[in-house]
C-alpha positions in Angstrom: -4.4 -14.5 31.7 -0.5 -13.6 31.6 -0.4 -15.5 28.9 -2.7 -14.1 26.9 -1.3 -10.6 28.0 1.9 -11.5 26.4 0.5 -12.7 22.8 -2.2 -9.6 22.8 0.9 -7.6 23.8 -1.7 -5.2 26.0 -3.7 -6.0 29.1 -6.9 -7.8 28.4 -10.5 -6.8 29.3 -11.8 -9.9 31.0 -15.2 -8.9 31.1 -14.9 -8.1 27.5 -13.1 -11.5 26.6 -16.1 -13.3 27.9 -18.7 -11.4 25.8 -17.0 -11.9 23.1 -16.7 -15.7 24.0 -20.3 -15.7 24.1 -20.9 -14.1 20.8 -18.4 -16.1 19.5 -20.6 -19.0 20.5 -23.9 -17.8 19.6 -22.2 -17.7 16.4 -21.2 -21.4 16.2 -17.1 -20.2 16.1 -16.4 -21.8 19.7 -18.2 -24.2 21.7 -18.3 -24.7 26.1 -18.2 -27.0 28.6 -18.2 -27.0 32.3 -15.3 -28.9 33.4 -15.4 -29.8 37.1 -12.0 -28.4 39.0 -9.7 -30.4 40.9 -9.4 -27.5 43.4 -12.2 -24.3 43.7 -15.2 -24.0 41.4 -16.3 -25.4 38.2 -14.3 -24.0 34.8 -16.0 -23.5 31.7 -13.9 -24.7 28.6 -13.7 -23.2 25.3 -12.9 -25.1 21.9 -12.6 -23.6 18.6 -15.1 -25.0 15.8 -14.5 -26.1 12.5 -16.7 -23.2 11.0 -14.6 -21.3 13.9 -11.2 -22.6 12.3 -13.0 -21.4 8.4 -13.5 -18.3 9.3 -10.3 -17.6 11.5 -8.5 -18.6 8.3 -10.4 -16.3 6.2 -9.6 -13.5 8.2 -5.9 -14.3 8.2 -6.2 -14.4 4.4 -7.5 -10.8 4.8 -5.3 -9.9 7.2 -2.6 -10.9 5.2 -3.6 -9.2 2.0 -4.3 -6.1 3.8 -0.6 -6.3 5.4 0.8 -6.5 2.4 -0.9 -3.6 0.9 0.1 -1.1 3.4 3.4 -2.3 2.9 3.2 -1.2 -0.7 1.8 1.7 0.2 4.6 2.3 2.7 7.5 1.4 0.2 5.7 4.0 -2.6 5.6 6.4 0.0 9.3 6.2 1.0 10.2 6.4 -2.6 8.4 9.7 -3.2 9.0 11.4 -0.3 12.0 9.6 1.2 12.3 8.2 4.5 9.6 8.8 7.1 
């Protein structure tokens, strides 16, 4: 969990993280398994899917595209109004 703090950059929901899991699941993006602890109770695993790994890629694409975009809108807007 602290790690995943530290890349989100915010602290996460865990209620909400496991929803999400399990839409992600219904979905076919991620896939379980019960994994049986060393120490305290059983863990449930999570592994990415291929049509997981397709669509994570397409929404980088996106998300790339998009980012870029706003920064041409950012660099048009300095040039006409000047500097934030």
């Amino acid at each position: 969990m602290e790690d995943l703090e530290k890349h989100c950059g915010e602290k996460i929901d865990i209620g909400n993280l496991y929803r999400s899991l399990r839409r992600m699941e219904k979905i076919g993006w991620v896939n379980s398994n019960w994994e049986k602890g060393n120490i305290g109770p059983n863990k449930r695993k999570y592994e990415i899917t291929i049509k997981g790994k397709s669509m994570l890629k397409e929404a980088f694409i996106s998300l790339k595209r998009t980012h870029s975009l706003i920064n041409h809108f950012f660099n048009g807007y300095k040039k006409v109004f000047g500097k934030e």
